[in-house]
C-alpha positions in Angstrom: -46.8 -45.2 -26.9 -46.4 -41.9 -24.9 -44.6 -39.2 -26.4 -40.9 -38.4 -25.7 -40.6 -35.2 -23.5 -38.8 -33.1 -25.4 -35.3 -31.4 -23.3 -34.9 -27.7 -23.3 -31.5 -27.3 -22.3 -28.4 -28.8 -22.7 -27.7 -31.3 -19.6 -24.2 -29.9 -18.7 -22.0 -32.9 -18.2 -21.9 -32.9 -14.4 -18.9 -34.6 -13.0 -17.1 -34.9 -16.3 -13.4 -34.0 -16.1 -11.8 -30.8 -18.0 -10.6 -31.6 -21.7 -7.1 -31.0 -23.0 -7.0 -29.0 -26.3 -6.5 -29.4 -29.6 -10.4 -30.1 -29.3 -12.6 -31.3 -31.8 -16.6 -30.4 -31.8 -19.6 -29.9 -33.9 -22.9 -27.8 -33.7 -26.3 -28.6 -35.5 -28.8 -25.6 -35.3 -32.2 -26.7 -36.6 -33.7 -23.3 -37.4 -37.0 -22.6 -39.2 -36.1 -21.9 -42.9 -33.2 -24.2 -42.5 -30.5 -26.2 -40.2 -26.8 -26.0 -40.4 -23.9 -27.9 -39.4 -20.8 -27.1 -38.5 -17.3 -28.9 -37.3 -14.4 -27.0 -35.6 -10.9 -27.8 -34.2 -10.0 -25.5 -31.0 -6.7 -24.8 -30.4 -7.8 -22.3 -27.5 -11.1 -21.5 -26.2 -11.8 -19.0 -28.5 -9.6 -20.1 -31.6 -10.3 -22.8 -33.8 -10.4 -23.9 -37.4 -13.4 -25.2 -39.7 -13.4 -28.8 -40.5 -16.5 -29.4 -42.5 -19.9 -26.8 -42.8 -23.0 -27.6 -44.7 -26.8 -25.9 -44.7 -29.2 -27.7 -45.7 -32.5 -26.0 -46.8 -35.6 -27.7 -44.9 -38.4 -25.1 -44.3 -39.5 -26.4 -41.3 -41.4 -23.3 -40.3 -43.6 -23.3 -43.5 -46.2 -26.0 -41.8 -45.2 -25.3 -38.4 -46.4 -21.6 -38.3 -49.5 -22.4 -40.4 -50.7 -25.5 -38.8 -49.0 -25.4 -35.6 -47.2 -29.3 -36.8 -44.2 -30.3 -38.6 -45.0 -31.8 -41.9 -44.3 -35.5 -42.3 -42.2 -34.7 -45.5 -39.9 -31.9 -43.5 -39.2 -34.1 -40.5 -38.4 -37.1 -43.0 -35.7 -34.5 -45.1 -34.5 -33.5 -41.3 -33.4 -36.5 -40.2 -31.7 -37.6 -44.2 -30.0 -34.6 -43.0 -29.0 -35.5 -39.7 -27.6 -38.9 -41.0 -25.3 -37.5 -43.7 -24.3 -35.3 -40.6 -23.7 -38.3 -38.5 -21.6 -39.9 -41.6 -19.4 -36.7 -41.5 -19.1 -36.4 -37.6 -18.1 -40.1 -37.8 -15.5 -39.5 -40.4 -13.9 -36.4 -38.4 -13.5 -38.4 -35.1 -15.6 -36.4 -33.5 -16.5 -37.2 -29.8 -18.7 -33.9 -29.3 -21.7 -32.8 -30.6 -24.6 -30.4 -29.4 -27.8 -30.1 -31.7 -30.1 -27.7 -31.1 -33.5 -26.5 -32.8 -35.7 -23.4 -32.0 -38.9 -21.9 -32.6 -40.4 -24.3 -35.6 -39.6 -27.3 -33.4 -40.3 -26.0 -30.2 -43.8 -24.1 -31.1 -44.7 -27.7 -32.9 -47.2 -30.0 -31.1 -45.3 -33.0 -33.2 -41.9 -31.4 -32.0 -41.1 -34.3 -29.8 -41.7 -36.7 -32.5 -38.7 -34.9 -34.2 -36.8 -35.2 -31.1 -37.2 -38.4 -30.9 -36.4 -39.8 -34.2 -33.5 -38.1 -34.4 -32.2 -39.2 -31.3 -33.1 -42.7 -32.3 -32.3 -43.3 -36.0 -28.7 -41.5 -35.5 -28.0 -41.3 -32.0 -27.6 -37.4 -31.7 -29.8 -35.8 -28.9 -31.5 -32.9 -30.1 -32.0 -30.1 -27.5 -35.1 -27.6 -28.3 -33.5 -24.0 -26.5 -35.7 -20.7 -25.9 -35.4 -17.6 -27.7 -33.3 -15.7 -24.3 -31.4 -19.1 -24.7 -30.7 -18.1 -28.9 -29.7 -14.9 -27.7 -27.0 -16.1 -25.2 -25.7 -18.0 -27.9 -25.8 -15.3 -30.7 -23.6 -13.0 -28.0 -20.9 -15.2 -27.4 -20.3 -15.8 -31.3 -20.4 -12.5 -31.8 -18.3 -10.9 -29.1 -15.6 -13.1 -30.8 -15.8 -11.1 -34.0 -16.3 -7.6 -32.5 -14.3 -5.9 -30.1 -17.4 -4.1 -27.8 -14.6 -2.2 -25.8 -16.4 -0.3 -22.9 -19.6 0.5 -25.1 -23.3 -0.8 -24.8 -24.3 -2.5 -28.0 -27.7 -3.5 -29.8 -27.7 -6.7 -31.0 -30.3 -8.0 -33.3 -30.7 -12.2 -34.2 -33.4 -12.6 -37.2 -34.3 -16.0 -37.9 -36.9 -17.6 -39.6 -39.8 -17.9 -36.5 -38.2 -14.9 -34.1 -36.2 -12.1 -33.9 -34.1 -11.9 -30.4 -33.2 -8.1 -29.6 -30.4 -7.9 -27.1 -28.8 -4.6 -25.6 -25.2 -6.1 -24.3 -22.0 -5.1 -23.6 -18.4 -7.1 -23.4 -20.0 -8.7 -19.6 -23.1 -10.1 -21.2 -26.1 -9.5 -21.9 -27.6 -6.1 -20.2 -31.5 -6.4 -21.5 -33.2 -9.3 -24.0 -37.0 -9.9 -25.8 -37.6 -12.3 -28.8 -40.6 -11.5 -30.6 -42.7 -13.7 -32.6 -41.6 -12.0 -36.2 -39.7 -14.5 -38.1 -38.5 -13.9 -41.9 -40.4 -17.2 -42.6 -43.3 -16.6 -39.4 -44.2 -13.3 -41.7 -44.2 -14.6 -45.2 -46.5 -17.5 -44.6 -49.0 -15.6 -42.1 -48.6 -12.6 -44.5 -48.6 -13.5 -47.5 -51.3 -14.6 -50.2 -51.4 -15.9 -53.9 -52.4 -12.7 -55.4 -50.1 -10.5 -53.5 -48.2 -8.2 -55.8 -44.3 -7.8 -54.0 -45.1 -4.0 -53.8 -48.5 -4.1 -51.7 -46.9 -7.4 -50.0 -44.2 -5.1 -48.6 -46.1 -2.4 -47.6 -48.3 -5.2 -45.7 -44.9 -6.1 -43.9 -44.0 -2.2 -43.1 -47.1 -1.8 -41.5 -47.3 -5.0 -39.5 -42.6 -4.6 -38.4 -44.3 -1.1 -37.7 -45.9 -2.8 -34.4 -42.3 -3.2 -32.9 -41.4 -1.5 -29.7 -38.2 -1.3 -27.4 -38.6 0.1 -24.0 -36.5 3.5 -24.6 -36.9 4.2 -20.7 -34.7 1.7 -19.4 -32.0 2.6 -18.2 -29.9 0.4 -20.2 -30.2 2.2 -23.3 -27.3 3.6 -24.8 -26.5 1.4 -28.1 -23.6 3.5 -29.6 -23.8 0.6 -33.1 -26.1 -1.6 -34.0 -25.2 -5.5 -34.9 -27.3 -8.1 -36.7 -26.6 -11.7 -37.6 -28.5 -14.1 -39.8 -28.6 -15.7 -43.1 -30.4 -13.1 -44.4 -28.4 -10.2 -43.3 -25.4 -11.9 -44.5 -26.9 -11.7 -48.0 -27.9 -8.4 -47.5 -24.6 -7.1 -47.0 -23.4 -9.0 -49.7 -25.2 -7.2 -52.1 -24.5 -4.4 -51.1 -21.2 -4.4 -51.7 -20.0 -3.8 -48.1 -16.7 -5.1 -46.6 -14.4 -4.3 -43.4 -11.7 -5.9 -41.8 -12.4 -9.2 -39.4 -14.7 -10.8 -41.9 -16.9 -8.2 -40.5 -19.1 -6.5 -43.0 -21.4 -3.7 -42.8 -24.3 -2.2 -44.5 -25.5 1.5 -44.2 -29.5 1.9 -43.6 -29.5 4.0 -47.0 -28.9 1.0 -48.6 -31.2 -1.2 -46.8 -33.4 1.2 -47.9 -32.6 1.0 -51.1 -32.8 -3.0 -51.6 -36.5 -3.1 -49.7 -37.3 -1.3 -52.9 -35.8 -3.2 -55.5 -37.0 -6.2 -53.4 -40.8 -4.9 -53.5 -40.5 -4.3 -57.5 -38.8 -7.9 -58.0 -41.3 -11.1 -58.7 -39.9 -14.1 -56.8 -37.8 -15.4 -60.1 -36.9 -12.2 -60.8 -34.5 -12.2 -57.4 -33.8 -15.9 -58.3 -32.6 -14.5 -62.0 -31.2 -11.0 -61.4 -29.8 -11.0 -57.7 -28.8 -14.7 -57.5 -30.3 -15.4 -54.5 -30.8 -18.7 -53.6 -34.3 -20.5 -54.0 -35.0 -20.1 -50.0 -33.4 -17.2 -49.7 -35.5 -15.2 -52.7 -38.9 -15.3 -50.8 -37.9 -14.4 -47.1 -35.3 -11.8 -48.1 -37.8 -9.0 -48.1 -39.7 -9.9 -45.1 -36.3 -10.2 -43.5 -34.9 -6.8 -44.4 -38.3 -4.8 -43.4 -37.5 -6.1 -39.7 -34.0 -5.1 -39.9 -34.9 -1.7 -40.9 -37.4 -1.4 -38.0 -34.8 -2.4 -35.8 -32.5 0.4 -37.2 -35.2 3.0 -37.1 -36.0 1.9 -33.7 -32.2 1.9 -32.4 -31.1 5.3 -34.1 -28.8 3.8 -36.4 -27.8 4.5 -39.7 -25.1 1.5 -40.0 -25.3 -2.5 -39.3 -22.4 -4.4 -38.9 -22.7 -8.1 -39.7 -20.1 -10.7 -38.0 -21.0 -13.2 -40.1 -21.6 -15.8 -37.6 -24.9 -16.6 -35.4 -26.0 -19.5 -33.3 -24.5 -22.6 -34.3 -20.7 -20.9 -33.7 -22.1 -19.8 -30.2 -22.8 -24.0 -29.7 -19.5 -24.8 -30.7 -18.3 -21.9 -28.2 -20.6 -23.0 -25.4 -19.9 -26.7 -26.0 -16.0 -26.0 -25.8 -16.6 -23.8 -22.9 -18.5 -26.5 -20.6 -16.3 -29.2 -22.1 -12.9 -27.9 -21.1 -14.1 -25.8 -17.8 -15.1 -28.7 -15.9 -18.3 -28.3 -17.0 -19.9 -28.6 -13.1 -22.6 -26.5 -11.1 -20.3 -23.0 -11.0 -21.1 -22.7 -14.6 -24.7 -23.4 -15.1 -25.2 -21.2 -12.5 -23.5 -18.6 -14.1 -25.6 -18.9 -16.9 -28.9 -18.8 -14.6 -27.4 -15.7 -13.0 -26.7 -13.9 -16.2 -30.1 -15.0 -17.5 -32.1 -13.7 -14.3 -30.2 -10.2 -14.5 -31.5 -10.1 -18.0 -34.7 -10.7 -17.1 -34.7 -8.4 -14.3 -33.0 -5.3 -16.0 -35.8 -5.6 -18.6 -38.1 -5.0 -15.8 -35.8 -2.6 -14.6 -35.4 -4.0 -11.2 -33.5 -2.9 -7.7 -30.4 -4.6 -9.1 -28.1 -4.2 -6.1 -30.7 -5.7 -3.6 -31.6 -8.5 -6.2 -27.7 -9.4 -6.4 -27.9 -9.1 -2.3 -30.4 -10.9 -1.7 -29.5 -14.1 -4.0 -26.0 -14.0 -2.2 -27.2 -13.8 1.0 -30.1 -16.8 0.0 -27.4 -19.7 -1.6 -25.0 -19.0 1.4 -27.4 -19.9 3.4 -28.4 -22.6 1.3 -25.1 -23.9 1.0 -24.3 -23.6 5.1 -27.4 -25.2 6.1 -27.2 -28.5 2.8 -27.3 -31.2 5.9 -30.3 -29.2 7.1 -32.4 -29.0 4.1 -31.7 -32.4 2.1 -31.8 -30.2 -1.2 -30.4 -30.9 -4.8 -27.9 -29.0 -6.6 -30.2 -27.8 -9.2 -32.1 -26.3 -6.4 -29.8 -24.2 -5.3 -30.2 -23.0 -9.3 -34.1 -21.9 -8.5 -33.0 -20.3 -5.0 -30.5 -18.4 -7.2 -33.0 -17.1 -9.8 -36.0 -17.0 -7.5 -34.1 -14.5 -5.0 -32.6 -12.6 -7.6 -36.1 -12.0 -9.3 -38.1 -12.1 -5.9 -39.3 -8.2 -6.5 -39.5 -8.0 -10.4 -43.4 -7.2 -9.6 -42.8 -3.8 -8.4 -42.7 -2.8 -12.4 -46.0 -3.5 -12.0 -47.0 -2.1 -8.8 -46.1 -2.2 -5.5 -49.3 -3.6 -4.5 -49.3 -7.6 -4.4 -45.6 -7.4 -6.4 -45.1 -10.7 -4.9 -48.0 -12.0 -7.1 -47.0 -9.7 -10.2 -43.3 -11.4 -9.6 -44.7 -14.7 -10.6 -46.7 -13.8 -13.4 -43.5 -12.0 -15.0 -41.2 -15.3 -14.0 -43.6 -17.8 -15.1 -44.5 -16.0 -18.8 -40.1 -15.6 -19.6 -37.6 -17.5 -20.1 -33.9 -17.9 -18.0 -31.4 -20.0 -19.5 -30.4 -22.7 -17.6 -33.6 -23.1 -15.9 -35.9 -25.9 -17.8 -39.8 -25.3 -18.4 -40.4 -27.4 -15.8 -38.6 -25.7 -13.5 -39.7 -22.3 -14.1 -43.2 -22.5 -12.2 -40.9 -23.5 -8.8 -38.9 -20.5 -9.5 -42.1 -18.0 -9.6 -43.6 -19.9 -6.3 -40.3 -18.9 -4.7 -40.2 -15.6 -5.9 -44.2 -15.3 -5.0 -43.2 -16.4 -1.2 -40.8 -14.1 -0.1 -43.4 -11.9 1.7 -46.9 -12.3 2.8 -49.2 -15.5 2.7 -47.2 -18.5 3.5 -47.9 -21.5 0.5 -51.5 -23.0 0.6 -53.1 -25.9 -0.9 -55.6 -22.9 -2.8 -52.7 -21.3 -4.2 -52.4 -21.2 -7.9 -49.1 -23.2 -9.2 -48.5 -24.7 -5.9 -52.3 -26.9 -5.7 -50.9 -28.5 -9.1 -47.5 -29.4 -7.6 -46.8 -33.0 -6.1 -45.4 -33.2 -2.5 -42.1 -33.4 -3.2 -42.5 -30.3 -5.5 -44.9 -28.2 -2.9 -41.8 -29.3 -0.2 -38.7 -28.2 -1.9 -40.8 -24.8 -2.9 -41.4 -24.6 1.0 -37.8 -24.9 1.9 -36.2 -22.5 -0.6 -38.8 -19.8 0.2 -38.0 -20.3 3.9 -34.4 -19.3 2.7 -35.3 -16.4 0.6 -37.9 -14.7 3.1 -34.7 -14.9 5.8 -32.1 -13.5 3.3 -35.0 -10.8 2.3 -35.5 -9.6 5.5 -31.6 -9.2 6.2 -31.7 -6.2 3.5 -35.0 -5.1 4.4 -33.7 -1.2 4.0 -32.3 -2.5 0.3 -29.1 -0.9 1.3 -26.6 -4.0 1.4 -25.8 -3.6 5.5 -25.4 -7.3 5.8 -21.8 -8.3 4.3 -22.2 -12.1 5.2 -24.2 -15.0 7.6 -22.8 -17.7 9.4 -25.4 -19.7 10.0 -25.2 -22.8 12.6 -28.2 -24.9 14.3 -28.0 -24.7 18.2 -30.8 -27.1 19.6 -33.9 -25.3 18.3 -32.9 -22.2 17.1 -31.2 -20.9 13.9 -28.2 -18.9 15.1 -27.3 -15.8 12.6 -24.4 -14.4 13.1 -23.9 -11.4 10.6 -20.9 -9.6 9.6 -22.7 -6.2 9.2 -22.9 -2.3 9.0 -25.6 -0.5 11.3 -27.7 -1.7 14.6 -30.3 -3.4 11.8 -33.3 -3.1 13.7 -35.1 -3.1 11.2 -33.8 -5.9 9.6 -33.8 -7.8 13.0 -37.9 -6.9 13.2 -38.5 -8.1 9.5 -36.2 -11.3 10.6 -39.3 -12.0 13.3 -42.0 -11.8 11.0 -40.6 -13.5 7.9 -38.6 -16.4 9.8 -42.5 -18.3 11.0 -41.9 -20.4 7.2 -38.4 -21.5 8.3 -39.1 -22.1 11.9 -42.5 -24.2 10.9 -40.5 -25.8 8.1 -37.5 -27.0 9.8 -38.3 -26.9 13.3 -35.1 -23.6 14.3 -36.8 -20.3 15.4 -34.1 -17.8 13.7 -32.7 -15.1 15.5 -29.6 -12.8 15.2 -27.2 -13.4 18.5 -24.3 -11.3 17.7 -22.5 -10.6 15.0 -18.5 -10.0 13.6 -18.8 -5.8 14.5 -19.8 -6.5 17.9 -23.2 -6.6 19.9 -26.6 -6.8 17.9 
């Protein structure tokens, strides 16, 4: 019997009609040391009151990382877990839940046999969401708890498989990269049976020691430095810390000083002495190392802990989609936030990326009877445009090609896996070679794929050319079909010859496409 294909993002629920509050919801985050649950009732979007939490501690990153499968005995405690879970949902009348799992799950070859289960011994779909997507989440909890005013923030999410480091702001997210350096990842990669804690923490220093954050960018001004996770939760417990807001902190000095009273402590010794829980004891240190990396790496000599993380960003997200309307205009937020992030990593011509996308859906959206497209298509034009020149970082030279190697190794939320190779083939056509059977990605694709990549890169190479200068001239198209020609009619700034020449070289695709030659008649400021 064929394995079930596991989702990768929430299906928002298209159609579905906006919900009245008081609200009741839950959020399941299956992480890799352990999963958590979580019921709420919203009186507003952003307030609400616990009904019911509970962790349960099933390390499913221990065979996960090492073997590259969930063990049978994990999955088997998962879904006991997931039952009880069901029981309590059941109990609370609730109508709306949103389970999601990350890397242990998602890096697992037996992930979907997870996914599958849970979805059919208690009825609960389980969505497996990338690290940019844990990241998303971690910010909107967050930004609930701490007042970012009009200051750039660093934003650190340790979990047991990655660590998501985010520079944001009140807006969103500004810059994002998970890296591969879990608290559990690093003990059971790192670690050995005859490993005294001392020489086991110098082992972690060393190997934390590897991570880099792009000071260039332009981006970077963190004034403070936030982390959330289990882990830095206990860390600030210990030491002592409190402020107002449930928000705590913890001073680098002392970090300091508890990854040496860590490294001197046997396992049972933390158990005994510290109180730290039995999951907790072994992961704490690799945990704090990474921390303290982070800090050294961000200039910081505080960290201020929220006390919330990923599962309150569900709740957030789930009440967000559930009493908005929940339809395209919001999922396409998301993928426009998401491709910013990506693109300010690679610190990209924002403006003309934000131009060109706007320019690309209205086109999309004037020409819909023309192009027989899908919603979630207009989602690809959207990231695909916005990304088109994200290859420049690398070089000039062939950065159409460089664009799709960058777009097709990351991650954009709201776009599936699937989904992403479409996006990069858009991206990769905006200038030069039209698509070919030879082509990588696109000699893989079926027909209907290879078509729908034809049609939106006909779009983009039009709304491309119309900022050829990259300085935003065009202010809108009107677009209309007069017997075999593509009428543009601009509202503009400038004569645009330039624009107007790329317009003759880059319109071929459409005009071979969809049968219109394109050409500018006139537009709203007078004679082109």
């Amino acid at each position: 019997m064929p394995q079930a294909k596991p989702s990768f993002e929430p299906e928002p629920l298209e159609g579905a009609e906006p919900l009245r509050f008081p609200l009741r919801v839950a959020a399941i985050d299956v992480g890799s040391n352990a999963f958590r649950f979580v019921a709420a009732e919203f009186s507003t979007p952003d307030r609400y009151v616990e009904l019911s939490a509970e962790r349960v501690p099933v390390r499913l990153g221990r065979s996960a990382f090492l073997t590259g499968e969930l063990s049978p005995s994990a999955i088997d405690k998962t879904i006991a877990g997931f039952r009880r879970f069901r029981r309590e949902i059941d109990r609370l009348g609730i109508d709306h839940v949103r389970a999601v799992a990350t890397s242990a799950v998602r890096e697992s070859r037996n992930g979907a046999d997870l996914v599958r289960r849970v979805e059919n011994e208690t009825g609960l779909p389980l969505h497996l969401i990338s690290g940019t997507e844990e990241a998303r989440l971690v910010w909107m909890s967050v930004k609930q708890r701490i007042d970012f005013g009009d200051s750039k923030w660093m934003l650190v999410d340790l979990g047991g498989g990655s660590v998501e480091i985010s520079l944001v702001d009140r807006s969103g997210i500004m810059w994002s990269e998970s890296h591969r350096m879990g608290s559990v990842r690093l003990l059971e990669e790192l670690t050995s049976a005859d490993d005294a804690p001392a020489h086991f923490a110098n082992l972690l220093a060393e190997y934390a020691a590897t991570l880099r954050i792009p000071h260039a960018s332009k981006h970077w001004t963190p004034v403070e430095l936030i982390a959330t996770g289990g882990n830095i939760e206990e860390l600030a417990r210990l030491a002592g810390q409190s402020r107002a807001d449930d928000v705590r902190g913890i001073t680098r000095a002392q970090l300091g000083m508890a990854i040496e009273e860590f490294s001197r402590l046997s396992y049972s010794q933390r158990i005994g002495r510290l109180g730290l829980r039995e999951d907790r004891a072994d992961v704490i240190l690799p945990a704090a190392i990474v921390y303290d990396r982070v800090a050294e790496l961000a200039g910081a000599e505080c960290i201020l802990v929220p006390g919330v993380g990923v599962k309150e960003g569900v709740l957030l997200d789930l009440v967000d989609e559930l009493t908005s309307g929940a339809g395209f205009g919001r999922l396409e937020r998301i993928v426009r936030d998401g491709a910013l992030t990506l693109g300010r990593r690679y610190l990209f011509d924002e403006d003309h990326g934000r131009h060109v996308a706007s320019l690309a859906v209205s086109l999309f959206d004037q020409l819909a009877e023309l192009h027989g497209l899908a919603p979630r298509d207009r989602r690809i034009l959207l990231a695909g445009a916005m990304l088109h020149d994200i290859g420049q970082h690398i070089s000039y030279a062939k950065h159409h090609k460089h664009s799709l190697y960058l777009i097709l190794h990351s991650e954009i939320p709201g776009i599936a896996p699937d989904e992403l190779p479409l996006v990069a083939l858009v991206a990769r056509y905006h200038r030069r070679a039209e698509p070919r059977e030879s082509h990588f990605l696109f000699r893989d694709m079926d027909s209907e794929d290879r078509l729908r990549v034809e049609k939106l890169a006909a779009l983009l190479r039009i709304a491309d050319s119309l900022d050829r200068e990259h300085l935003q001239r065009v202010h809108s198209i009107d677009a209309r079909v007069r017997e075999h020609r593509l009428e543009l009619r601009l509202e503009r700034k400038g004569r645009l010859l330039l624009e107007q020449w790329a317009l003759r070289k880059k319109g071929k695709l459409f005009a071979r496409i969809f049968g219109l030659d394109p050409y500018v008649t006139f537009d709203l400021a007078g004679s082109a």
